[in-house]
C-alpha positions, 0 to 999 in steps of 0.5 A: 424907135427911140422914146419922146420924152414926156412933158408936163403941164405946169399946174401938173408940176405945180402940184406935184410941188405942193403934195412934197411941201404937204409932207408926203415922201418923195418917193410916194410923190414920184410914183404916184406922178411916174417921174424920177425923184431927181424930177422932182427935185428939179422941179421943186428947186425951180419953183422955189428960184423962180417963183411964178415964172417957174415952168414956163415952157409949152407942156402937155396933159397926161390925156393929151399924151395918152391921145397922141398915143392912141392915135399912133397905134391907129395909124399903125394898125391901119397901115397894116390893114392897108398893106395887106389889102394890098397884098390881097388885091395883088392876089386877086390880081394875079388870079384874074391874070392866070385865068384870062391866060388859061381861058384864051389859051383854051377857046383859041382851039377848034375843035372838029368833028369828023 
């Protein structure tokens, strides 16, 4: 499964912007935000160009994705758990077959003394 790509609010890229504009590095920004310095560089020029209408898009928070994330890996672990529920009434299933097969097969018999 491929990746999502990731979005960021506009105060998050906001910030980001100012931290470079304080004088920190942009390796040091890129890391402490997890983004490419080209994002950055991105970002900075955009918000330079277009001032306050700069980011304009629908981003999400970094909680909201780790949310979507951890809400992923619920649905993924209950759909296993329901697979294998399953499975396991099949089983049972089964089972109860076999033996009503194997109980008939045995009272159907008479049995005579002499």
């Amino acid at each position: 499964m491929g990746q999502t790509r990731r979005k960021f609010t506009k105060e998050f890229k906001e910030a980001a912007v100012r931290r470079l504009e304080l004088g920190a590095s942009m390796a040091e920004v890129a890391r402490a935000c997890e983004v490419d310095a080209n994002v950055l560089h991105r970002w900075r020029r955009e918000l330079r160009e277009r001032g306050a209408k700069a980011f304009s898009g629908n981003g999400r928070s970094r909680s909201e994705e780790n949310r979507v994330a951890e809400l992923e890996r619920k649905v993924g672990r209950q759909a296993m758990e329901i697979d294998f529920l399953r499975r396991c009434l099949q089983h049972a299933d089964e089972q109860r077959k076999l033996q009503a097969l194997t109980t008939r097969g045995s009272s159907t018999r008479t049995w005579r003394t002499k």
